[in-house]
C-alpha positions as CSV (number, residue, x, y, z in Angstrom):
1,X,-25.9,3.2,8.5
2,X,-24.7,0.9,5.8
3,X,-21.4,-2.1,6.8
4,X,-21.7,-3.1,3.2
5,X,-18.8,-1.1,1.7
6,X,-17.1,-2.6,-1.6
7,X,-13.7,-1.2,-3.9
8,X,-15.4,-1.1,-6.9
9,X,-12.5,0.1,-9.2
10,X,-9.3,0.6,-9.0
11,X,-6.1,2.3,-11.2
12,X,-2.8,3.5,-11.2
13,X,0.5,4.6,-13.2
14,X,2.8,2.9,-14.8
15,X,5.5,4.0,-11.8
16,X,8.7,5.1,-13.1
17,X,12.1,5.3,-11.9
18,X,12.0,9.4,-12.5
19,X,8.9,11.7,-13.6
20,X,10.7,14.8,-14.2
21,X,8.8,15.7,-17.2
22,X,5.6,15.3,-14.9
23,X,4.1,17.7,-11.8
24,X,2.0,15.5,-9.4
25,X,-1.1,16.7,-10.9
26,X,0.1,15.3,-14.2
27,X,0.9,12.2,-12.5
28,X,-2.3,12.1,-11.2
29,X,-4.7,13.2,-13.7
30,X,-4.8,10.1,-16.1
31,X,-5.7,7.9,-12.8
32,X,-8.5,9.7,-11.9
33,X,-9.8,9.6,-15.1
34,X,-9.3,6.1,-15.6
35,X,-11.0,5.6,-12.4
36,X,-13.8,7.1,-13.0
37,X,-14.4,5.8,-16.3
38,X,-14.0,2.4,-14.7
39,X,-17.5,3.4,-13.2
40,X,-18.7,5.9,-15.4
41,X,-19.5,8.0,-12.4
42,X,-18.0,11.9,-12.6
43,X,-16.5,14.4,-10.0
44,X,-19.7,15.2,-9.1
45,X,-21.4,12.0,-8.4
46,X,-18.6,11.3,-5.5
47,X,-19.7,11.8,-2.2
48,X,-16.4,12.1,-0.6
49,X,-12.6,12.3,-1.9
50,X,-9.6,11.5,0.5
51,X,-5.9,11.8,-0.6
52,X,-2.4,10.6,0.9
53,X,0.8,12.5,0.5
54,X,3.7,13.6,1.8
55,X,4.6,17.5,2.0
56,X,8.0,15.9,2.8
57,X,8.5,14.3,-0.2
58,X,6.9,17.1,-2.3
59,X,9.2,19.7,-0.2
60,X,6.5,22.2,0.0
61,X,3.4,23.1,2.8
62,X,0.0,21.8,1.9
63,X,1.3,20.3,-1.4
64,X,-1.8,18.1,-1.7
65,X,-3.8,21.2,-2.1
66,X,-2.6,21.0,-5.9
67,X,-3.5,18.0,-6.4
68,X,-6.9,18.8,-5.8
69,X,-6.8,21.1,-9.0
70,X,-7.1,17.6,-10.7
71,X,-9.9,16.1,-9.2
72,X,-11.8,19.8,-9.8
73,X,-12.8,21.3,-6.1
74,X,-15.6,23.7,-7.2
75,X,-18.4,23.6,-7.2
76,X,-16.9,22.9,-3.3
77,X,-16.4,18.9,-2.1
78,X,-16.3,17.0,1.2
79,X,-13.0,16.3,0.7
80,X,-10.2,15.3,3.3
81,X,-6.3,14.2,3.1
82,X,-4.0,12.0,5.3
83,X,-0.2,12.8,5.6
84,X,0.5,8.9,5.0
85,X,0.3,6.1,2.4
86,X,-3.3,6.5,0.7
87,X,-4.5,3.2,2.6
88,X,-5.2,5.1,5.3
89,X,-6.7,7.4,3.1
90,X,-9.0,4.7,2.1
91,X,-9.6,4.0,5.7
92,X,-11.2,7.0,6.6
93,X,-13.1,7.1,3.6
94,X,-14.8,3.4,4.4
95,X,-15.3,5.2,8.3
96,X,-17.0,7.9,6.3
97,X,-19.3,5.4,4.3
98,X,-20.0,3.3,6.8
99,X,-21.5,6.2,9.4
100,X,-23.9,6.9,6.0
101,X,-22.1,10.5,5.4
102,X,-21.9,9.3,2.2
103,X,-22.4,6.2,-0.5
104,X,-19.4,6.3,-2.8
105,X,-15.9,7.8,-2.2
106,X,-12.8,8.4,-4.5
107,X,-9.5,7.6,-2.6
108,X,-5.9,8.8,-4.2
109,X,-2.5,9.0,-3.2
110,X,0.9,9.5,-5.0
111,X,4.2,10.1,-4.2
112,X,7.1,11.6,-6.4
113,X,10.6,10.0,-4.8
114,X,13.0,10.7,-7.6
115,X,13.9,14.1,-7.2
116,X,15.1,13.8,-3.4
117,X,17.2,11.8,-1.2
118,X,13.9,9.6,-0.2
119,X,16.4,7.2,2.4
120,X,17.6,10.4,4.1
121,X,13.7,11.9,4.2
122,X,12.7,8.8,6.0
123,X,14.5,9.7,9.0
124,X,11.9,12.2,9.3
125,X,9.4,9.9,10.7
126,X,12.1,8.9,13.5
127,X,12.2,9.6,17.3
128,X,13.3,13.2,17.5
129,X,15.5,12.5,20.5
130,X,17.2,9.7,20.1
131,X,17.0,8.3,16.6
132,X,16.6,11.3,13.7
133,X,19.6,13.2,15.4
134,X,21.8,9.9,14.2
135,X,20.0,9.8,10.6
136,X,19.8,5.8,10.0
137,X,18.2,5.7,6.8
138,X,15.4,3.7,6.1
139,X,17.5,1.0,4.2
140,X,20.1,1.0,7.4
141,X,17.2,0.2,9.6
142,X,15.9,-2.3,7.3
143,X,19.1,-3.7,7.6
144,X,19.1,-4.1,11.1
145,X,15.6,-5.7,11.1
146,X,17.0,-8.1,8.9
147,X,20.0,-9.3,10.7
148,X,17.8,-10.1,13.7
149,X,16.1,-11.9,11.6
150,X,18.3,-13.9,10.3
151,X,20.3,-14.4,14.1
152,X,17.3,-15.0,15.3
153,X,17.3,-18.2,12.5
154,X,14.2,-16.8,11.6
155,X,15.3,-16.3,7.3
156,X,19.0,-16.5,5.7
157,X,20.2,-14.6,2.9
158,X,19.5,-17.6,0.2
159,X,15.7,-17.4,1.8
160,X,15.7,-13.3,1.0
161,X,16.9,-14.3,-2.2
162,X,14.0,-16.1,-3.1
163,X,11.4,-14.1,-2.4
164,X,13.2,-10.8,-4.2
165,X,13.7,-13.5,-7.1
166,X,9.6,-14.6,-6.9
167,X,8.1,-11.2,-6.5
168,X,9.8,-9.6,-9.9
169,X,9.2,-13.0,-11.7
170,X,5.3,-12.7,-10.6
171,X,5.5,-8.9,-11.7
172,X,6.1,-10.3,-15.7
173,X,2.2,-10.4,-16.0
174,X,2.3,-6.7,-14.3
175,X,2.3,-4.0,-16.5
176,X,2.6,-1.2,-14.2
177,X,5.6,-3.1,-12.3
178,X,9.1,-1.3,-11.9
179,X,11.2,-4.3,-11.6
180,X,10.2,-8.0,-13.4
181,X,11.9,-10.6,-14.4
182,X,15.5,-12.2,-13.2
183,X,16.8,-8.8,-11.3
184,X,20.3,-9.8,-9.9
185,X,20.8,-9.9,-6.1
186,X,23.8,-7.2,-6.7
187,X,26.3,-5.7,-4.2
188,X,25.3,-5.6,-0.5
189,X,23.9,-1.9,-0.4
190,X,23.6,-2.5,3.7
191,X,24.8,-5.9,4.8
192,X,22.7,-8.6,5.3
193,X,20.5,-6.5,2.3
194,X,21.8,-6.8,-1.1
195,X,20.3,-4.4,-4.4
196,X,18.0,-6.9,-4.8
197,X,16.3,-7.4,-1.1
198,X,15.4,-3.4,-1.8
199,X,12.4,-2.1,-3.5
200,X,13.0,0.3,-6.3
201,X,12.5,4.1,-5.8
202,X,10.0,5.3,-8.2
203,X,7.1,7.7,-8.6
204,X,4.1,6.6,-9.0
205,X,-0.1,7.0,-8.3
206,X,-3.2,5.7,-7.4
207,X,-6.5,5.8,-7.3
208,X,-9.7,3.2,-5.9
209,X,-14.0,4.0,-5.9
210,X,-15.6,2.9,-2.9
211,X,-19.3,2.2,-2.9
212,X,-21.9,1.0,-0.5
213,X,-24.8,-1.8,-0.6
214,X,-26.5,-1.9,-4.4
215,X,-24.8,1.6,-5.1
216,X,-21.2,-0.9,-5.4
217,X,-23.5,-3.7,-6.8
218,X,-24.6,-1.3,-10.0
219,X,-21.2,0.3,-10.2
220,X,-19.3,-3.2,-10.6
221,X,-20.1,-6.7,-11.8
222,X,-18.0,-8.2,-9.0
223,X,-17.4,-5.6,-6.2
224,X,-14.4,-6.4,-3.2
225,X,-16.4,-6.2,-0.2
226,X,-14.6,-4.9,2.5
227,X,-15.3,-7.3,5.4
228,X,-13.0,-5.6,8.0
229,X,-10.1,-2.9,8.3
230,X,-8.1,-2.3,11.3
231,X,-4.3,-0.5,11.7
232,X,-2.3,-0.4,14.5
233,X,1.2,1.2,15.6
234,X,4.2,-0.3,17.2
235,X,6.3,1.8,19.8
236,X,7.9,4.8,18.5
237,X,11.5,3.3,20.0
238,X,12.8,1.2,17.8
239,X,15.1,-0.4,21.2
240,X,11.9,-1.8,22.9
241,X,10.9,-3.7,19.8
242,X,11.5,-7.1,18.5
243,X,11.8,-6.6,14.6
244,X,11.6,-10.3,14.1
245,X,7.7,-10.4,14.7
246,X,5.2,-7.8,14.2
247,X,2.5,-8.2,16.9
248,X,0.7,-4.9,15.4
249,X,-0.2,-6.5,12.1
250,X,-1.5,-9.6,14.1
251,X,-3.4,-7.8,15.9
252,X,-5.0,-5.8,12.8
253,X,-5.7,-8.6,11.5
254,X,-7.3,-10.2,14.3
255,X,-9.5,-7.2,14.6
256,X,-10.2,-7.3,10.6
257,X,-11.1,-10.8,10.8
258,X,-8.5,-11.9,8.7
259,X,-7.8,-15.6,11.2
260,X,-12.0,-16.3,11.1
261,X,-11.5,-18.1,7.8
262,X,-8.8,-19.0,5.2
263,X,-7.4,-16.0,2.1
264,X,-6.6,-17.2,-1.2
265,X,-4.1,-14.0,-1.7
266,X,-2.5,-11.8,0.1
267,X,-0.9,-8.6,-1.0
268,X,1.4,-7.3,1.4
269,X,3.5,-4.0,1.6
270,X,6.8,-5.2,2.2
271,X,9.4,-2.9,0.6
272,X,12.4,-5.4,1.8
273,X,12.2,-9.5,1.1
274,X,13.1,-10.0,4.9
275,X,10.0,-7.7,6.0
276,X,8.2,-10.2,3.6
277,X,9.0,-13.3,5.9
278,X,8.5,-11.2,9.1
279,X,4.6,-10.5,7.8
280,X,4.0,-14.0,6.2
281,X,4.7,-15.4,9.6
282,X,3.0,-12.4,11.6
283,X,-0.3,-12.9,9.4
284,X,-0.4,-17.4,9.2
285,X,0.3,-17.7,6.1
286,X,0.9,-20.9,4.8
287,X,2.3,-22.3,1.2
288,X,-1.0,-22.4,0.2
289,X,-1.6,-18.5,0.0
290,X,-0.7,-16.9,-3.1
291,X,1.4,-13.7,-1.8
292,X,2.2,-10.5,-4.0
293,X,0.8,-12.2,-7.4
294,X,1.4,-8.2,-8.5
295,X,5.0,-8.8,-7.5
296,X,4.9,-6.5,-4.6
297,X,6.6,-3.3,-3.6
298,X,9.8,-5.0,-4.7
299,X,8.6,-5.0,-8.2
300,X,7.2,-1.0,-7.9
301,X,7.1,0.6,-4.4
302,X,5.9,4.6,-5.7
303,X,6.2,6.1,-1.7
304,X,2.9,7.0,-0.1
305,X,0.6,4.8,-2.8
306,X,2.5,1.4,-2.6
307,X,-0.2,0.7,0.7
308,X,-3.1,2.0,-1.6
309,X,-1.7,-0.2,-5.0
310,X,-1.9,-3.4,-2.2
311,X,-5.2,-3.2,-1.8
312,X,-5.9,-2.0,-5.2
313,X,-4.6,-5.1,-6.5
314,X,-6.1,-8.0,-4.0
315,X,-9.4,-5.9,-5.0
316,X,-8.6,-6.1,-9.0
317,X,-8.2,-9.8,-8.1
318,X,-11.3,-10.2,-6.9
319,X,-12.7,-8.1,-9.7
320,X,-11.5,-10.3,-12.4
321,X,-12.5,-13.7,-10.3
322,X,-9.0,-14.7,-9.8
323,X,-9.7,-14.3,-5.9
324,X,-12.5,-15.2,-3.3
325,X,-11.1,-13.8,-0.2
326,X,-7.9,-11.8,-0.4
327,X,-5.6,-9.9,2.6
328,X,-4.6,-6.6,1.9
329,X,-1.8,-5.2,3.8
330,X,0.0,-1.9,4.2
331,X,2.5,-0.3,6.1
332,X,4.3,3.0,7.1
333,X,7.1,4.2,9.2
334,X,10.8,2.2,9.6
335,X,10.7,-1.4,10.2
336,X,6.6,-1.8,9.9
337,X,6.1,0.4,12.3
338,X,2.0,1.2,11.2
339,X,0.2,-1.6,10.0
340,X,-3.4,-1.6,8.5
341,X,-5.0,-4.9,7.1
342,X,-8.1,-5.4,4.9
343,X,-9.9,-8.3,4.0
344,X,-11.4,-8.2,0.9
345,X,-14.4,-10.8,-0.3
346,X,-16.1,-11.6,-3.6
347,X,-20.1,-12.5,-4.1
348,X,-21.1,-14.6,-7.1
349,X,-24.4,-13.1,-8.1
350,X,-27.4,-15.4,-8.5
């Protein structure tokens, strides 16, 4: 049993407002090239894959089946998919490493949001009794989360401003990013959440390696150690919740070790600049962490990868020796519902 697991690359589209002229698996198949060329390792050398997806999103039963056509399934591979944002994906995949199963593992997720309604989709993942039958959409609930905030005097609208405003202008050095530069605040679309507090719907893919121990050292000059990964879940209801705070990403972090010593960046999922505030404060970080450098999922937020493309880009960070310790962050389900946290560390070699 190895606990030395490392991204050691990482890659993903340009994401797009609408794909039509693409299927998934052409969406798909220039990532997992790139990838892999990152590493020069081939299908075959990778001892486990793991995808994320939605079937909802695709409209069709085991979509992510052809997918698989581009990664190339035969000869057979231990292969395995999650029906949620491809961070979890990546989770199992470092579980499956770390029990020695395997020593490397390719991790993908996409999502293809422009041909649907993706707010009305969303409701999906609501309580069937009480909530889905009333169809809030995920920017309506977003909405509520904010106005607590903001009663609560937790944020106001000037605050929400600023970091939609910082996140697009950070997403100028970005060149996979949606959104960059000085994107007005707009119209309210749901009051206290103006065009600009939302992330953009797009499509969009990903793709990371994972290694372990001198496998990741040989594959990458600087590899992201993964020095602890935990998720957690708030209740299903969203009445018995305070949206103001979310004690489920605290408490991944805690368990991730994320509060033993200080991150220099922090890439959080947060697809609306109030959810932003909610996690800074939920996580401890202070002025002196630098927070979606990318520019966030309000700069590109491609629906069941955005989670993945957070840790992708802490990791690339890393890679590149901009970062020492980064915090990864990811979330699913209305009003961060799921959480998962990574920290992510960097070894100069002797």
């Amino acid at each position: 049993m190895t606990h030395d697991v490392a991204i050691v690359a990482f890659a993903q589209t340009d994401h797009r407002r609408r794909s039509d002229d693409l299927s998934e698996v052409e969406m798909l198949m220039p990532v997992l090239h790139e990838v892999l060329a990152r590493t020069g390792l081939k299908t075959g050398d990778i001892g486990f894959t793991c995808s994320g997806s939605s079937d909802y999103l695709a409209g069709r039963a085991f979509s992510f089946t052809m997918a698989l056509d581009g990664v190339g399934a035969w000869p057979p591979i231990s292969e395995s998919h999650v029906e949620m944002d491809g961070a979890w994906a990546l989770y199992e995949a470092w579980v499956k490493i770390l029990t020695g199963e395997a020593d490397t593992a390719l991790v993908y997720s996409y999502g293809k949001s422009s041909p649907g309604q993706v707010r009305d989709v969303l409701t999906r993942q609501l309580d069937p009794y009480y909530l889905a039958p009333l169809w809030p959409d995920s920017v309506a609930l977003a909405a509520l989360q904010a106005q607590a905030l903001i009663d609560a005097g937790g944020a106001d609208e000037p605050e929400l401003a600023a970091v939609a405003a910082r996140s697009r202008d950070d997403a100028r050095t970005n060149p996979h990013a949606q959104l960059t530069g000085s994107v007005p605040q707009g119209e309210y679309i749901v009051q206290p959440l103006r065009a600009g507090d939302c992330s953009p719907i797009g499509d969009g893919a990903a793709a990371v390696i994972l290694a372990a121990g001198d496998r990741a050292r040989d594959l990458c000059e600087r590899p992201a150690w993964i020095r602890g990964m935990d998720h957690r879940i708030e209740a299903h209801s969203l009445g018995v919740r305070d949206l103001t705070d979310s004690p489920s990403t605290r408490l991944a972090a805690q368990r991730a070790g994320a509060f033993e010593r200080p991150v220099d960046t922090a890439e959080l999922h947060a697809p609306f600049s109030s959810q932003e505030i909610v996690l800074r404060r939920a996580l401890d970080l202070d002025d002196s962490v630098r927070v979606n450098p990318s520019g966030g999922a309000l700069a590109a937020n491609p629906v069941m990868a955005a989670g993945l493309v957070r840790l992708g880009e802490a990791a690339a960070r890393i890679h590149r020796g901009e970062s020492d310790r980064a915090l990864a962050h990811a979330t699913s389900g209305p009003c961060l519902q799921q959480n998962l946290v990574a920290v992510l560390e960097g070894e100069d070699r002797a």
